[in-house]
N, C-alpha and C positions, 0 to 999 in steps of 0.2 A: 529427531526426524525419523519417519517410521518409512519402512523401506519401500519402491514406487511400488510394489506389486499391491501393495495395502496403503498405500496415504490417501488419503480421501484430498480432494481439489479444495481450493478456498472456497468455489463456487460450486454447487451441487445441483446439476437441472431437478424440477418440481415435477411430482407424480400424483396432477391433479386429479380429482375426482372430475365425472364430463360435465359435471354442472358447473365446478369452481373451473376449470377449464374453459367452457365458454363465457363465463364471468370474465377471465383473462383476456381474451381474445377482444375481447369485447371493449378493455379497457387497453388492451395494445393499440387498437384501431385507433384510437380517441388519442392517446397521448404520443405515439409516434409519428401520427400523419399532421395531428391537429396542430391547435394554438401550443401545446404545451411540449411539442417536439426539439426544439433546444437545449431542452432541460435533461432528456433521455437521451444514456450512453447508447452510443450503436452497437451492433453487435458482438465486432470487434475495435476497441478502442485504443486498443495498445497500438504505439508508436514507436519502432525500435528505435530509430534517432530521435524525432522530435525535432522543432524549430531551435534553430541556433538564435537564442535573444542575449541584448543588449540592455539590462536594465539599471535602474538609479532606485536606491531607499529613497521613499520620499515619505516619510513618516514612521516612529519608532511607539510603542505605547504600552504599556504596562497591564496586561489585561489579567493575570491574578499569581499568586505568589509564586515567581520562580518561572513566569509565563509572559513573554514580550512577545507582542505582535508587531509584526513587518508590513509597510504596504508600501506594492514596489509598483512602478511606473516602465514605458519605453523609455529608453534614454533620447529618443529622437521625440518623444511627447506625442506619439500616433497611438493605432490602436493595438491592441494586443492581440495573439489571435484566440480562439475563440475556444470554451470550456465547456465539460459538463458535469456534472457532480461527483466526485470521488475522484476528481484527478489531479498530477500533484505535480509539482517542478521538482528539475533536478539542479541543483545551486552548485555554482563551483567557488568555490571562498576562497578567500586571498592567499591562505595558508596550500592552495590548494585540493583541499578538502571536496569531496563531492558529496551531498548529502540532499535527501528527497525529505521534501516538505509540500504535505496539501494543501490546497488551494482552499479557502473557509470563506471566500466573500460571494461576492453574487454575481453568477455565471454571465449575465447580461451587459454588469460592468468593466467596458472594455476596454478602457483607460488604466486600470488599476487592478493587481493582483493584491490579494490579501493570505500571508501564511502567517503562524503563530508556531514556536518555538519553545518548550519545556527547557530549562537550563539543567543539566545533567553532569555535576561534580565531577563523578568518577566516571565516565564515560571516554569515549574514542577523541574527545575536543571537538568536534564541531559545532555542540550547544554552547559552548565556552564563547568559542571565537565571534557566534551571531551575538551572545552577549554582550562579552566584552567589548569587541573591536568595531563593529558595525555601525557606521554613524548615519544620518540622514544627509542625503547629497552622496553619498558612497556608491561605486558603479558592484555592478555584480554581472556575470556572467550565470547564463541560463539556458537551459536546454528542458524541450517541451510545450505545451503543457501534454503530458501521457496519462491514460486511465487504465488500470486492471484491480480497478473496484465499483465495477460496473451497476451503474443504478439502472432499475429496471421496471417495467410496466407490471406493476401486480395491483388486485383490489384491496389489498391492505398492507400496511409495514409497521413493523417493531423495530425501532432502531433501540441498540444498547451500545453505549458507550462509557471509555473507561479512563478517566483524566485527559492527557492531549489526544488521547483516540475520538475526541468530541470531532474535532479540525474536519477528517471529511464527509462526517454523518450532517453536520451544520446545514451544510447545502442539499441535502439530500432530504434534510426534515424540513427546510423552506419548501421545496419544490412536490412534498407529499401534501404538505395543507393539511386538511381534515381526513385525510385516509392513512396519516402516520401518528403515530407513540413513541414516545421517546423517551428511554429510562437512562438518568447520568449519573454517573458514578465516579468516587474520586477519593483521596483521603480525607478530605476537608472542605466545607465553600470554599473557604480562603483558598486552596489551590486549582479549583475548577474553571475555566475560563469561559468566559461566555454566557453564566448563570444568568446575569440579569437580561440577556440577549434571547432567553427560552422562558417567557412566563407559563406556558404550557408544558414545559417538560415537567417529568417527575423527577425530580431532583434527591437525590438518597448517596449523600457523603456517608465513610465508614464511620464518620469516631459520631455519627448520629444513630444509624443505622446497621450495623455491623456490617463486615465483606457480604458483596452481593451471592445469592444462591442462583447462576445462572439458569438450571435448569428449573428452576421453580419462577422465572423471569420469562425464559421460553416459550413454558406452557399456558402462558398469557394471552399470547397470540392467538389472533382467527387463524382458521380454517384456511389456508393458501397464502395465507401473508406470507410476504417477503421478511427476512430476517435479516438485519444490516449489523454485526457486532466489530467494532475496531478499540481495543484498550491492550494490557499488558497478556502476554502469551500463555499461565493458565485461565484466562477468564475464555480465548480462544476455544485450547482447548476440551474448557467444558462445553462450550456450544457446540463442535463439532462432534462429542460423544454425545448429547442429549438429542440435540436438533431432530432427528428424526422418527425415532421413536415417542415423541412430544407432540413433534406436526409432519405428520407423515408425506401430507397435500402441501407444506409449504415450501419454503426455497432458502438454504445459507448462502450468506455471502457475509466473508471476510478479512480483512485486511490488517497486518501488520508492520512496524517501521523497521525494524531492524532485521538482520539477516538471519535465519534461523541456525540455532545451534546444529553443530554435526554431533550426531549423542552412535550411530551407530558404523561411525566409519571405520575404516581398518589403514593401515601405511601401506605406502604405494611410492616405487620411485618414477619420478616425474622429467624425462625427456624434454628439453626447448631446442627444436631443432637450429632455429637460426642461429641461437648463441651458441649451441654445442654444449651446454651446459646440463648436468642428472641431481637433480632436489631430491631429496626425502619430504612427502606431505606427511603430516601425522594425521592419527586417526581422529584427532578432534578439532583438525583445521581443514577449509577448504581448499580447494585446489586453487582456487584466484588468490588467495592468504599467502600459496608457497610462492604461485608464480610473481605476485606482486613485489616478493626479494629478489628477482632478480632481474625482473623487467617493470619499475617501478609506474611507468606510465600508462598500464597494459587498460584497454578502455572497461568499463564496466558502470553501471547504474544501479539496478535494482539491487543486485544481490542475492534475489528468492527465486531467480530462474522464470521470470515472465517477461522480460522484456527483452532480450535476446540485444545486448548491447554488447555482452562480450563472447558473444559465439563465436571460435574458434575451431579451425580444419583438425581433423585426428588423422596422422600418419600412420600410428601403428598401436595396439592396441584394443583390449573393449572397455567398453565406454558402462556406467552403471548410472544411467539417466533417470536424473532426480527434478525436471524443468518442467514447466508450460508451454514452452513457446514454439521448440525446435518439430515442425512437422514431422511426420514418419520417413519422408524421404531423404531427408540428410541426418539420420538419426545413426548409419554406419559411416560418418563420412566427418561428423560436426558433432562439439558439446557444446556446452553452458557452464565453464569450470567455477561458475560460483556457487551453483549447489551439485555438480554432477563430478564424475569422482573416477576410477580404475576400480573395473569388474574382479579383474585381475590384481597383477604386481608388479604392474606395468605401463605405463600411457608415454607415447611420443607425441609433441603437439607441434604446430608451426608457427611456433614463436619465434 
């Protein structure tokens, strides 16, 4: 992670030309007021709690190698509440496990959630657990549905996606129609999920096609398009070094599943006031990593600092703020210890 003075946002506002500018405006009028306003994230979409749902598997499915699909139901058989593209649940698994997974069906159907799950060997076990253990008729606990993978009102979009990064672009390229492109990527058909659900995608597995060249995929794109990328963290960020120099007039937006590495942390000992207790963080863990040994139940979500679910008081200490979500006004006062860290050699917190 590159430090806040220099990290560029997932989402980068657009420095439209006034002509592709009124094009926009144009087409903000039409899809946020109009018929197709359901579909468009608001402006701010993030939900720091989220609905407390109650839900049941009610269908399990094989949708491609090493990739089961979920479609979960109320457990009281009412409606669900209500979505819009790029937004994702937060699951809490029996093992107690908490893990975000997007929403891939269609926004409109409010009976039934639909996520898809990548089975991941060597991983943290929570791909394990939806595999292994999860049956249909099985309750789940839910919190959500949250977005900060905001779809947006533009006159055109590239979506690129990269294996299960397809999940929340899915919805996002139903609800673009004829003004979206869609390039997927992946090791193999055989591991792509969804292929036969895209006959308009351009479909470009590696062992056909070699690794994708993102930037040479980039500069594909019209003039103002919107640019949707979600797969594995360098395909990221080469889009976030090309993006603009490529389409000067257009707009990134990106999204990732996992928490991002700490590549430039330093050690810091770590105060929990309640307990009385002083940790050592290390420089390549975060700060929710240390405190999660010794307050194992400490709340938290996302993990990337935008959903503001474990924002916690600072007693004493600076704070080296690496988040999205925490306004300027509790920015001396409040962190996000999931990506935000001690400026210092120091942090007291009120745990």
């Amino acid at each position: 992670m590159v430090s806040p003075s220099t990290r560029a946002p997932d989402f980068v506002a657009p420095r439209p030309l006034r002509v592709l500018g009124a094009v926009v405006d144009a087409y903000r009028s039409i899809f946020v007021s109009g018929p197709a306003a359901p579909l468009l994230s608001r402006p701010n979409p993030v939900r720091r709690g989220g609905f407390e749902l109650r839900l049941v598997v009610d269908d399990i499915r094989e949708e491609a190698g090493g990739v089961r699909g979920f479609d979960l139901r109320a457990a009281d058989g009412g409606l669900l509440p209500a979505w819009r593209p790029g937004a994702h649940l937060d699951l809490f698994l029996p093992s107690g496990r908490q893990r975000q997974y997007s929403l891939c069906g269609n926004p409109r159907e409010r009976f039934r959630y639909r996520i898809a799950v990548r089975r991941i060997d060597n991983g943290e076990g929570g791909s394990l657990e939806m595999h292994r253990d999860i049956r249909p008729g099985d309750p789940l606990r839910a919190r959500g549905p949250r977005n900060a993978f905001t779809f947006v009102a533009a006159p055109a979009y590239l979506f690129i996606a990269g294996g299960i990064g397809i999940t929340p672009i899915l919805p996002m390229v139903r609800a673009a129609g004829a003004r979206g492109r869609l390039i997927y990527t992946g090791r193999s058909r055989a591991t792509m999920p969804f292929v036969a659900d895209l006959p308009a995608a351009e479909i470009r597995p590696d062992d056909e096609y070699g690794p994708p060249d993102i930037p040479e995929l980039i500069a594909t794109a019209p003039p103002g398009a919107a640019v949707y990328v979600c797969g594995p963290p360098p395909m990221l960020a080469a889009a976030r070094r090309s993006m603009f120099e490529l389409n000067p007039t257009g707009s990134l937006h990106t999204e990732q599943f996992s928490a991002p590495a700490v590549l430039d942390g330093t050690e810091f000992d770590l105060t929990l006031a309640r307990t009385g207790r002083t940790i050592r963080v290390g420089a390549r863990e975060t700060t929710l990593t240390a405190i999660g040994r010794v307050v194992p139940d400490a709340a938290y979500s996302c993990r990337q600092g935008f959903c503001g679910t474990c924002r916690t008081a600072v007693l004493a200490g600076e704070v080296d703020h690496r988040d999205r979500a925490l306004p300027d006004s509790e920015r001396t006062t409040h962190m996000l210890p999931c990506v935000s860290r001690a400026a210092g050699d120091a942090l007291v917190l009120d745990l």
